[in-house]
Every structure is written in structure tokens, then in C-alpha cells.
VODRENVEX-944576 format. One record per residue (C-alpha): residue in three letters; z, x, y. Coordinates in steps of 0.1 Angstrom, whole numbers, plus 5000, padded with zeros to 4 digits. Example, Ala and Ser with C-alpha at 12.3 -4.5 7.8 and 13.67 -1.06 7.14 Angstrom:
BEGIN
ALA507851234955;SER507151374989;
END
This chain:
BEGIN
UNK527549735135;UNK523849755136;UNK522150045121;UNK519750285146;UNK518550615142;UNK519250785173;UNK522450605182;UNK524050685143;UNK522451105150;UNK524251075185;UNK528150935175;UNK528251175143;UNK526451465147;UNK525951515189;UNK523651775202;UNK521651785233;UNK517951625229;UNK516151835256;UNK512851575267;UNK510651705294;UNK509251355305;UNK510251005305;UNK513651035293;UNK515250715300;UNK512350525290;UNK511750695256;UNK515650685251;UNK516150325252;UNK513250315225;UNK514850525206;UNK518550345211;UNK516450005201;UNK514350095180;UNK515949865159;UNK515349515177;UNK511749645186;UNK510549675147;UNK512049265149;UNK510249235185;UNK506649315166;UNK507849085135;UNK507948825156;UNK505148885178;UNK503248845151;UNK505148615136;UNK503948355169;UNK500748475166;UNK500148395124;UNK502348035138;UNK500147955171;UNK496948035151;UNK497547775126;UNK497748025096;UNK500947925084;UNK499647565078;UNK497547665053;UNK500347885039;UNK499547895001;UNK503148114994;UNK505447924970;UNK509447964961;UNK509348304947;UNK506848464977;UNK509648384999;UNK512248494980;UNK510248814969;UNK509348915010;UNK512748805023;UNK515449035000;UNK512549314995;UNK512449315039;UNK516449325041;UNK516949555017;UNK514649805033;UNK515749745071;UNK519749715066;UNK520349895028;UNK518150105017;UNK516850295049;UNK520150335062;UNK521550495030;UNK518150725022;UNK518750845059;UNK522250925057;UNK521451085020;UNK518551345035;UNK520151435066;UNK523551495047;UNK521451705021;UNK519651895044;UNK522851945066;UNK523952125030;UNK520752305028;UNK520552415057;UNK523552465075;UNK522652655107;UNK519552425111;UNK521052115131;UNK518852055161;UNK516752385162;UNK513752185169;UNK515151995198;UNK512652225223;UNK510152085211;UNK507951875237;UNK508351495228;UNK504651455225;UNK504851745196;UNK508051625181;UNK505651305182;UNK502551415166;UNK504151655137;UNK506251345125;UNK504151085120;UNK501351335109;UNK503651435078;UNK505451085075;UNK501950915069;UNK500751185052;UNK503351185024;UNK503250805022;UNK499750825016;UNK500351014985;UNK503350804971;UNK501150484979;UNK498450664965;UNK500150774936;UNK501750394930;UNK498150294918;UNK497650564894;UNK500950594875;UNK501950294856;UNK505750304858;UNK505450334897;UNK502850094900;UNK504849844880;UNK507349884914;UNK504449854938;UNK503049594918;UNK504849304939;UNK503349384968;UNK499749294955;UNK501148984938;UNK500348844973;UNK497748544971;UNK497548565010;UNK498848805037;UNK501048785061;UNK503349015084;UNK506448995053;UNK503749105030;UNK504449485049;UNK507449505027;UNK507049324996;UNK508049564969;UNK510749654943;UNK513649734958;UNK513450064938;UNK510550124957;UNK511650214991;UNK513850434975;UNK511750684960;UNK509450664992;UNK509251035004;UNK508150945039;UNK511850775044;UNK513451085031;UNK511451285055;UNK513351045088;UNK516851235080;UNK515151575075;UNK513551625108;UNK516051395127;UNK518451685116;UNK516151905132;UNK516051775162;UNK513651525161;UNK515451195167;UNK513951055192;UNK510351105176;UNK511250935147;UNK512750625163;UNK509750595188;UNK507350675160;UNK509050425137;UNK508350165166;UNK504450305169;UNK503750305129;UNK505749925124;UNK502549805150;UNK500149925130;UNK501449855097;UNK502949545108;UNK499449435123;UNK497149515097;UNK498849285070;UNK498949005094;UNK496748735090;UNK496048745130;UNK493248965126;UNK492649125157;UNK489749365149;UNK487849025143;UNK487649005183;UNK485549335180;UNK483349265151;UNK482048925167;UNK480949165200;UNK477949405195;UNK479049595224;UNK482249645215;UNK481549775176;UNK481250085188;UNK485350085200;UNK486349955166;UNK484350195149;UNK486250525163;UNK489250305162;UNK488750265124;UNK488350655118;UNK491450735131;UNK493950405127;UNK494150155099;UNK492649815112;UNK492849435093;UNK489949465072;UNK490649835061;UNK493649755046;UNK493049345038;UNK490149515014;UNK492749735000;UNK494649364987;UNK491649214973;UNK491949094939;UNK488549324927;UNK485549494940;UNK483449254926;UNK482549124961;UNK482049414978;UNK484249435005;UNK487449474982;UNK488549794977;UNK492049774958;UNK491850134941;UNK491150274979;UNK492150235016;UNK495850355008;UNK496150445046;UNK499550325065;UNK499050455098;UNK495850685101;UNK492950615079;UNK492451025083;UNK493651025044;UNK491650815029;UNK488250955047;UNK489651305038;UNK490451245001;UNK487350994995;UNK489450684989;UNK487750475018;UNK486050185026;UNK484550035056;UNK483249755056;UNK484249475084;UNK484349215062;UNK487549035046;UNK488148965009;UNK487348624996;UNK490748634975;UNK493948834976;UNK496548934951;UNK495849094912;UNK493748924883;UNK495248754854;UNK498448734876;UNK501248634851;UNK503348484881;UNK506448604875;UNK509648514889;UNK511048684921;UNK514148854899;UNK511749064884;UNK509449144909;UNK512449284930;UNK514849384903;UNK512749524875;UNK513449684853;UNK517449574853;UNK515749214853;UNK512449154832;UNK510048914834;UNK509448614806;UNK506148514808;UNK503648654779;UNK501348944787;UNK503549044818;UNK503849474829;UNK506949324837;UNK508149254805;UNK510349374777;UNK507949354750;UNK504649454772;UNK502449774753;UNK500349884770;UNK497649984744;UNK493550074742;UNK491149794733;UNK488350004726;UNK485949984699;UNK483050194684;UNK480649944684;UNK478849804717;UNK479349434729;UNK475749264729;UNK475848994755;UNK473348784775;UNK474148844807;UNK472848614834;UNK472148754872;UNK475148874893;UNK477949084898;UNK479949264869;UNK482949464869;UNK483249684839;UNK486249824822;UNK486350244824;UNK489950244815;UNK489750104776;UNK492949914783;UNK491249544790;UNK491849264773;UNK488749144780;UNK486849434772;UNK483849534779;UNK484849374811;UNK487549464840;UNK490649234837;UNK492549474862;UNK494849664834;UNK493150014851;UNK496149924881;UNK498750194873;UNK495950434862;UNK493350654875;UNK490450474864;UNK488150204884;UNK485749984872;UNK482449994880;UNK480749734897;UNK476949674886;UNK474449374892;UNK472449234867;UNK468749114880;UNK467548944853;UNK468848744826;UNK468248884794;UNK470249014768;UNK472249364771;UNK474149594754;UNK477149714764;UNK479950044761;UNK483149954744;UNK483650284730;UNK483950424768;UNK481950774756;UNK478950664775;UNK477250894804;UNK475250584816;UNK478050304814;UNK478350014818;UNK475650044794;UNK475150154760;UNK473750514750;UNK474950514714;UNK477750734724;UNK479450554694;UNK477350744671;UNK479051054676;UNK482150864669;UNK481150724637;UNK479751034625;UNK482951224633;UNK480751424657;UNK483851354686;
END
């Protein structure tokens, strides 16, 4: 028996759903809810197919394997079971709540769930990029070399089940809101769905002057292609990446509130994280009950994670380009970025050199003016810090 929102709420725990205006339409979203979500998947799924993207498919063995279990875990384990888990709890917590919210207007119901679901999610995704032993669960979903529709959820299997925003579908379906959440499941599943697709349909706007001026409120409210395709990027080094930013599911309201965004219209040149180790699916989906091999790996037993600071600056000749340069102290290939900041609250910072010459620069990681040297180190070395 398949598992659905709205028709699980109904057979176990019946109480009338009071909706003011298309009933029987928003109903039957809400009693297949389920086969939409696989509707968009393969919507999308044609379009990546007719569009010739999956030709050039560059995903190997362990991609599959990794977006495949990670997808059926979510939609037929781990959702059903968080959902039965917070509406049970809050059923404990709050006995004489079942349903009081059920006179809410649909539109309202609408609104105040997604408005908190994304909201929290922001913060946990958020969050998964600044604490290493939840980023080492998120970490498979930016292993990605290339994205795709499956690439929407790519993680630990842990991962979903920690997710606030899931917890938050058995709270307020308890209070009345069932039919919200299954019709704004279907609503958020487009837009997440559609901005990890490689059928990039903001493109269509871009390439029309007269039309920028759609995509550009569009942007400010709802998370488009190149918003969140920046967000995979392996670095900022071009630009346009933005991986320590645009954390946005549904609304891109977060980001612009909480300064973590960036517009740009522009796709990254490559996706996925740098020095990847490639490590096998097991891990990627089962850590930490399964570990990873490979040397150097987060996902691995013997991994320390350790400063690689030093007093003393690095003096380099640096020809004209683009740098990235290591504020964390945890590179290995200091004083540049080799993305071990991921799990922290750091970022590099991207500079361009003009002129080749030689430079000197920060390793200590003291410095006001970094990337480059202001003998910082000094203090160090005269115990002054």
C-alpha cells in the first residue's frame, strides 16, 4: 500500500477538512500527491532525455547507485516514518490539538506551510555547510560532477532524517493542515525538482532582453537553475559559483534576507567538490556505519581534520589570474583554498592578480589585509598573540 499524506491522516485519524474553494480539485492533489512528485520526476526526466543531456551523461556506477537508494529511501522509508514519528509526538504533546487549524482558508493553510517548511530547511541546509559532522552527511549531494533531476535527493540517508522541515509535515498535518502540505509538497517538488535539472528553463529568459525583467522578480522570490546550479559549483574562483551561498529550496527570500546570495545568470563551468576523493556509494549513503577507503577522505576512519597554518608567509610568484585563498587554516594546500573550509563557517576569498611579480602571502591567517601579508606573524613570534 502506497504511502500519501492526506489519505494515511484520513483512515487513522478522521476529522472534517473544512475548504472554502476548489475542494475536489485540491482533494485529489492532495490524495495523489504521491504519483504527482513521480509525474514532475519524469517530466523532467523527458525533458533532460529529449534535450540530449543524458548523452553526455558523465555519472558513473556509484552516481547511480548513490541517487537511486538516497531517492527511495526518502520517498517510501524515511518520510513515511518521520511523518508518522511527529504527528504521533505531537498527538502526545498536544492532545486536544488534532485539527484546530482545519478553519483555516486553504490559501493560508498554503502560505504559513511552506513559509515555515522552507524556512527551516534553509537553516538545516544552511547549517550542513558550516558544521562538519552534518556536512559530512550533505556532502554526497555535492559529490555530483553534473546535475540532474536525482541529484534533488542525493544525500546520506541520515540526512533526511534529521531534516526539520520533514518533521514539521506531521506537526501541522495534525493541526489541520493536510491538505496544504500534500498540495505544497507537489508545488515545492516543481521547484526543487526543476532547478537541479539540467533542462534549464530560465535560460529561455536570459537569451530575451525583454523578458529579463520577468526572470528578475521571478529570481527574488523563487529559486531558478542558475541560483542554485551556482550553489553546486566546485569554487568561486569563476565567479558565478557560489557554493558557501544560495542555500534556498523554494524561495530565495532566505538567502537575500540573510546575505547568502548570488545572482548571477550564469552557470558554473564545473560541478561537484575539489580534491574529490571518489568514494564509493556505501559510504556516501551509509556513513558513518560504512566508511570510506580511499586516503585523505572526510569519509574515512582515520581522517583528522587538523590546522595547516604556519607563522611565516608563503612567498610566491604569482602570475595574472584568479586565486582562491584559504581563511579557514585547514588546507592542505595552504596558503591556497583546497575546499577543507566545507563543513565550516569560513570562505575563501577570491582575489586577482594583475601583474606577475612576486608576492607574499598570509599563512598565519592573523592578517587584516589577507590574502596578503601584513606581518601579522610578528605578533605571533613575539608572543604578542
Amino acid at each position: 500500500m502506497r504511502f500519501n499524506t492526506f489519505v494515511y491522516l484520513k483512515s487513522l485519524y478522521p476529522f472534517k477538512v473544512k475548504i472554502l474553494k476548489m475542494e475536489n480539485a485540491l482533494t485529489f492533489i492532495a490524495d495523489h500527491h504521491v504519483a504527482f512528485v513521480f509525474g514532475i520526476l519524469v517530466f523532467f526526466g523527458l525533458m533532460e532525455a529529449l534535450f540530449g543531456y543524458l548523452s553526455d551523461s558523465r555519472r558513473n556506477k556509484d552516481d547511480v547507485f548513490v541517487e537511486v537508494i538516497s531517492t527511495f529511501f526518502l520517498l517510501f522509508i524515511t518520510k513515511p516514518i518521520v511523518f508518522f514519528l511527529s504527528f504521533e509526538g505531537t498527538k502526545l504533546l498536544f492532545p486536544t490539538g488534532e485539527g484546530v487549524w482545519t478553519g483555516l482558508p486553504f490559501w493560508a493553510g498554503l502560505i504559513i506551510f511552506l513559509l515555515v517548511d522552507d524556512f527551516l530547511q534553509y537553516w538545516y541546509h544552511r547549517s550542513s555547510h558550516e558544521y562538519k559532522w552534518l556536512w559530512k552527511h550533505h556532502r554526497p549531494h555535492h559529490t555530483a560532477t553534473e546535475m540532474g533531476l536525482l541529484v534533488s535527493y542525493r544525500e546520506s540517508i541520515y540526512f533526511f532524517m534529521m531534516m526539520p522541515n520533514i518533521w514539521w509535515l506531521g506537526i501541522f498535518t495534525y493541526f489541520g493542515g493536510g491538505i496544504p502540505v500534500a498540495v505544497g509538497l507537489v508545488l515545492k517538488q516543481i521547484v526543487i525538482i526543476s532547478s537541479h535539472s539540467l533542462a534549464r528553463w530560465d535560460v529561455f529568459f536570459y537569451k530575451r532582453p525583454f523578458l529579463k525583467p520577468v526572470i528578475q522578480i521571478l529570481e527574488r522570490i523563487f529559486i531558478t537553475p542558475a541560483f542554485h546550479h551556482g550553489h553546486h559549483a566546485v569554487s568561486k574562483i569563476d565567479a558565478v559559483g557560489n557554493p558557501n551561498g544560495n542555500f534556498g529550496n523554494m524561495f530565495s527570500i532566505w538567502d537575500q534576507m540573510f546575505g547568502s546570495a548570488t545572482f548571477t545568470h550564469a552557470f558554473p563551468a564545473e560541478y561537484g567538490i575539489p580534491n574529490d576523493p571518489q568514494d564509493p556509494w556505501q559510504a556516501h549513503i551509509f556513513y558513518p556505519v560504512v566508511t570510506s577507503e580511499k586516503p585523505g577522505s572526510e569519509l574515512s576512519k582515520d581522517f583528522i581534520f587538523e590546522k595547516t597554518t604556519k607563522t611565516e608567509p608563503a612567498i610566491l610568484t604569482l602570475k595574472e589570474g584568479d586565486y582562491l585563498y584559504c581563511t579557514c587554516g585547514y588546507s592542505r594546500s595552504q596558503p591556497f583554498c583546497d575546499g577543507s573550509h566545507h563543513g565550516t563557517k569560513f570562505q575563501p576569498i577570491r582575489f586577482s592578480i594583475k601583474k606577475e611579480r612576486e608576492y607574499k602571502l598570509c599563512r598565519c591567517k592573523m592578517c587584516k589585509k589577507g590574502p596578503f601579508c601584513d606581518d601579522s606573524h610578528l605578533k605571533i613570534e613575539n608572543g604578542k598573540v
